[in-house]
C-alpha positions as CSV (number, residue, x, y, z in Angstrom):
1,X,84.6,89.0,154.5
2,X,81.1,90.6,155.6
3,X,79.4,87.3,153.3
4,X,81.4,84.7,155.9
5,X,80.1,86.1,158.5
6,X,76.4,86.2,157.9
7,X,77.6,82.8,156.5
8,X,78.6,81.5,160.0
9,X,76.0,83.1,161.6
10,X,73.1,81.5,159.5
11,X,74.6,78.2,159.8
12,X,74.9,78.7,163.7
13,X,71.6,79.6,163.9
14,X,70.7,77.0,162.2
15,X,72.2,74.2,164.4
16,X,70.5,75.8,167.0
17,X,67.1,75.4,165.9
18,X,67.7,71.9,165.0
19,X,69.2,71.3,168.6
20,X,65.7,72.9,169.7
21,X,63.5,70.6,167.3
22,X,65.5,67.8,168.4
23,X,65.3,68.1,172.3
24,X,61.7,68.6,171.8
25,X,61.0,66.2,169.1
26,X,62.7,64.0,172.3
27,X,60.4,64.8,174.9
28,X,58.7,61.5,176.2
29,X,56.5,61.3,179.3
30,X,57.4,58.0,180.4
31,X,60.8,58.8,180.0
32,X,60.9,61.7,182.2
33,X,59.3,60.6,184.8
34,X,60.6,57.2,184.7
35,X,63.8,58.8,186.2
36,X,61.5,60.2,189.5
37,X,60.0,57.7,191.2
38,X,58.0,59.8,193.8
39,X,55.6,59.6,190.5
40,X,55.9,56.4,189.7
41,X,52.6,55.4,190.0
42,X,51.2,58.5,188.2
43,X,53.6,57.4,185.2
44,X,51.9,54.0,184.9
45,X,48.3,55.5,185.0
46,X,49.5,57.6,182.0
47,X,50.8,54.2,180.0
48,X,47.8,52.1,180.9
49,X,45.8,54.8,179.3
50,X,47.1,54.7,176.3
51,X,48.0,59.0,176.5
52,X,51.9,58.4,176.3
53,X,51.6,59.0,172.8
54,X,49.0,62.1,173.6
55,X,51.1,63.9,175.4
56,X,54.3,63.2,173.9
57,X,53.0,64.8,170.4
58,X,51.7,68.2,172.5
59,X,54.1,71.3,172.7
60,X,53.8,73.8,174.4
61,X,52.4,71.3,177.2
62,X,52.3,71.0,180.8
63,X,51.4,68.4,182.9
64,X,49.6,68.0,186.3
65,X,51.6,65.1,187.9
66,X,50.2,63.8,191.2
67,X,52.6,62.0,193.4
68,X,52.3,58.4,195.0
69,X,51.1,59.5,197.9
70,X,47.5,61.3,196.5
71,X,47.1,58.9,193.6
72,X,45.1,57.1,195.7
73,X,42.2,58.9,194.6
74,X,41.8,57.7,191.1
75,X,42.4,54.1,192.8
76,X,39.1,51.7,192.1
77,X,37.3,54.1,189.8
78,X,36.7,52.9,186.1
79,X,39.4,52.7,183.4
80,X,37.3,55.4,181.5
81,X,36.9,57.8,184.7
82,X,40.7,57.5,185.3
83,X,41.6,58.1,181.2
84,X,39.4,61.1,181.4
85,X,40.7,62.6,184.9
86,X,44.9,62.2,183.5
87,X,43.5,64.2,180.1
88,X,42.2,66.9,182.4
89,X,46.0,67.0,184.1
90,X,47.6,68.0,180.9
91,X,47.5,71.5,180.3
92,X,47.8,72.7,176.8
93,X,49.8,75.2,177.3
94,X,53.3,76.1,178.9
95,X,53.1,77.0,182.7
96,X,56.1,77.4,185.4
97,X,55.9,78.3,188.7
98,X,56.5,82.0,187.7
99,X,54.0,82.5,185.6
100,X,50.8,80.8,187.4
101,X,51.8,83.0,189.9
102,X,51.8,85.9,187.6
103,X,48.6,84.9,186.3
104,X,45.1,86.5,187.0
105,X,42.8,85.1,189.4
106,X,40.4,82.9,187.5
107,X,42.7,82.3,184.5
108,X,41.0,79.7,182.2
109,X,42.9,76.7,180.7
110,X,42.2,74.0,178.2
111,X,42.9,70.9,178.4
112,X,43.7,67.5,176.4
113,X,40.1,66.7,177.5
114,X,38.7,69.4,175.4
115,X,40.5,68.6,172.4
116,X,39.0,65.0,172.3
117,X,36.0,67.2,171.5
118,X,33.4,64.9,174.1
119,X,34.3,66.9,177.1
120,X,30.6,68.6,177.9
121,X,30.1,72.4,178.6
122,X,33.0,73.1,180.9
123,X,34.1,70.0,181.8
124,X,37.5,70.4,179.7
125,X,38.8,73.3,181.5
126,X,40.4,74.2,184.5
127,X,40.3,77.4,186.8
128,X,43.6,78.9,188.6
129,X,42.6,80.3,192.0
130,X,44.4,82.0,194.8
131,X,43.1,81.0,198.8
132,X,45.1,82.3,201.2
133,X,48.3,82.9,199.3
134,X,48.0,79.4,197.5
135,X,47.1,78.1,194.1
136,X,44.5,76.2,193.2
137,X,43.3,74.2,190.2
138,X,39.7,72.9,189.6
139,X,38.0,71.6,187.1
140,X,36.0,75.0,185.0
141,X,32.6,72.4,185.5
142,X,29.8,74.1,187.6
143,X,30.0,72.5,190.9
144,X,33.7,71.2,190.8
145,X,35.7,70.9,194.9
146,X,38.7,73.8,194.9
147,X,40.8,71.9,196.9
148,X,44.0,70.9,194.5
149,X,47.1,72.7,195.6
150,X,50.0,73.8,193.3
151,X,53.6,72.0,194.9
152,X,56.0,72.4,193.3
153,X,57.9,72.4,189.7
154,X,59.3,68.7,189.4
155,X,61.1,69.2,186.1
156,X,61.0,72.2,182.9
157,X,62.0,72.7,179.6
158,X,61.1,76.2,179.2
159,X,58.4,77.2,176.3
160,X,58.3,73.7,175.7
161,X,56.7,71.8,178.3
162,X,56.6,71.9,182.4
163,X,55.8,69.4,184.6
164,X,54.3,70.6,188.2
165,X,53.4,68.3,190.8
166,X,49.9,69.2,192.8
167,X,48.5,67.7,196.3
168,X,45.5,65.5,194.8
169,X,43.8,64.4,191.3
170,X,41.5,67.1,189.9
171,X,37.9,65.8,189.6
172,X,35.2,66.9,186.9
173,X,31.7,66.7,187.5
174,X,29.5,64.3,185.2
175,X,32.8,62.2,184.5
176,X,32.3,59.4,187.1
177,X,28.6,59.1,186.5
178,X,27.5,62.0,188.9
179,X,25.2,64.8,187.4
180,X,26.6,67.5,185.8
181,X,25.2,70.9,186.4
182,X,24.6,73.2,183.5
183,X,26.3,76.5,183.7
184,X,24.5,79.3,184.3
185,X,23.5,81.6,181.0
186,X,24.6,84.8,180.8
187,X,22.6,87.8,181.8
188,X,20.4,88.9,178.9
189,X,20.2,92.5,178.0
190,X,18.2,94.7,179.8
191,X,14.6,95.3,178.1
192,X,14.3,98.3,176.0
193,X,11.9,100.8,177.7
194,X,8.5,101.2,176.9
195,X,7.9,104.2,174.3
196,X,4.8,105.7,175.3
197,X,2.8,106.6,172.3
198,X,1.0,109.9,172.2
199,X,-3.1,109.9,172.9
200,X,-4.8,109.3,169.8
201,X,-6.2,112.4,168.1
202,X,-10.2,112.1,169.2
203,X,-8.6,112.4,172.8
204,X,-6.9,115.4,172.3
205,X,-8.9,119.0,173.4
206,X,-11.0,120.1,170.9
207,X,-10.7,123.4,170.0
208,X,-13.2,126.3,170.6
209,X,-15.6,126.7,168.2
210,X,-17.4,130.1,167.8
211,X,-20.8,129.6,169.4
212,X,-23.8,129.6,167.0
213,X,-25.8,132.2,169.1
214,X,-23.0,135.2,168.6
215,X,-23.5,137.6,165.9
216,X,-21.1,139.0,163.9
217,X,-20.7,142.8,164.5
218,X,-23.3,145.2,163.0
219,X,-21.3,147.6,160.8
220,X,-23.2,150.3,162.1
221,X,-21.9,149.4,165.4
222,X,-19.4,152.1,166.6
223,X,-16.1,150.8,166.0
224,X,-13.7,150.8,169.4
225,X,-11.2,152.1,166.8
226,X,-9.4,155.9,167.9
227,X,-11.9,158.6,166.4
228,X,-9.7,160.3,163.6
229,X,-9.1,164.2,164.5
230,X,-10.6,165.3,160.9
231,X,-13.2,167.3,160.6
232,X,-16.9,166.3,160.5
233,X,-18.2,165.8,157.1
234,X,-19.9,168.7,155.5
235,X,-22.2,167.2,153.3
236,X,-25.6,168.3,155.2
237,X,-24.4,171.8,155.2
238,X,-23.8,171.9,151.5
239,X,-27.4,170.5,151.1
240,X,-28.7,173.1,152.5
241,X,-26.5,176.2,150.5
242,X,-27.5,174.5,147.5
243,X,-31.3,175.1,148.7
244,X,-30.6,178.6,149.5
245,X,-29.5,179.1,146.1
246,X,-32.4,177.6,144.7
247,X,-34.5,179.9,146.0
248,X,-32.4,182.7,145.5
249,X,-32.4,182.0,141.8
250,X,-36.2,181.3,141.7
251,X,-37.2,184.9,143.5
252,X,-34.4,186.8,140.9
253,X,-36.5,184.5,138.3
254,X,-40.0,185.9,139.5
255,X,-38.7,189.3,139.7
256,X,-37.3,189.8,136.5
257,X,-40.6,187.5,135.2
258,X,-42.6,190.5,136.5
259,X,-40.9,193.5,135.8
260,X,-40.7,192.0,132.3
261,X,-44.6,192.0,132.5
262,X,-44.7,195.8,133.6
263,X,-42.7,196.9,130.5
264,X,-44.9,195.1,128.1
265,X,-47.6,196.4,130.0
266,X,-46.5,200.0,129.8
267,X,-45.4,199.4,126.0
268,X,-49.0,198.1,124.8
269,X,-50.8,200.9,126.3
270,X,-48.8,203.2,125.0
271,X,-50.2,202.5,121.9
């Protein structure tokens, strides 16, 4: 019982991923907006340029359709000028009205333009704005006019593809022959700072040197050390006993030399 129903269920999703694939496989430009003529004219630009095909093959996609009334601005410019302008009206991307508004000032877009891979620098691009509580689109190209108004959504196959109708054609610099201005570089990093390298050595203060005329100190120089609390040496004094003795010894010498003499003396005349 529990396999029939993950049976069912597969084979429902299923059909409804081949009803997706086939509504989208579907999708045709012409066709669309063959069944609005306020775009009428828009519709035929698209098949004399040969981007029926293009666009048709593109999902997610949304496309920038200008209505009879403002198509007259693409009128007597050059079949290439005109190819180039619808590519930059076809957003490669999905977009309702919901979320451009819910997008951030400045949001960046590509293009079919770009993908041709001749677009140059910015030029397949385009800028959402805000002025005054309206969107506007302009080409990303340095020096592009801000002046194309979002309308309205003319008809929507959500995730899939969008078509939005705006107030005038979006022009890109350097398409129609006019000089394209190269964007400005980004800011280069700031320069490291200088290191500052110590002075060599030669410049650095030369230490004092003892001057040639001093003298070293005399060791018979009295020191500036404390004087000791010992007694003075007695050294001279025992010099001096020693000299006493001397004598001493020398006169007890004589004396007993002489009363030596004075016994012999007596003893030889005795006999």
């Amino acid at each position: 019982m529990g396999a029939s129903k993950i049976s069912t269920s597969l084979i429902f999703l299923s059909c409804l991923l081949l009803a997706s694939s086939a509504t989208t496989a579907a999708f045709n430009i012409t066709a669309v907006l063959g069944d609005i003529p306020s775009f009428s004219n828009f519709n035929e630009l698209l098949s004399k340029a040969g981007l029926v095909k293009a666009i048709n093959s593109q999902s997610p996609v949304t496309i920038l359709a200008i209505p009879n009334e403002h198509i007259g601005d693409l009128a007597g410019k050059p079949a290439d000028v005109i190819k180039i302008t619808l590519m930059t009206h076809v957003v490669l991307d999905y977009y309702d009205l919901l979320k451009l508004a819910n997008a951030k000032n400045g949001t960046r877009m590509t293009t079919l333009f770009q993908k041709t891979g001749v677009a140059t620098y910015d030029q397949g691009f385009l800028i959402l704005n805000r002025s005054h509580g309206q969107l506007i689109f302009s080409s990303a190209a340095k020096g592009a006019p801000h002046n194309v108004q979002v309308v309205a959504t003319v008809t929507q196959h959500p995730f899939n593809y969008s078509i939005i109708s705006v107030s005038s054609a979006i022009m890109t610099p350097g398409v129609d022959g006019t000089t394209l201005q190269e964007p400005p570089k980004a800011a280069g990093a700031p320069a490291p700072a200088k290191k500052v390298s110590p002075p060599p050595a030669s410049e650095a203060p030369e230490a004092p040197t003892p001057s040639d005329d001093a003298t070293a100190p005399s060791p018979d120089a009295p020191s500036d050390a404390p004087k000791s609390d010992a007694p003075a040496s007695q050294a001279p004094a025992a010099d001096a006993d020693d000299d006493k003795n001397q004598n001493a010894s020398f006169k007890h010498l004589a004396s007993s030399t002489l009363g030596f003499v004075a016994v012999l003396a007596s003893f030889l005349a005795a006999y």
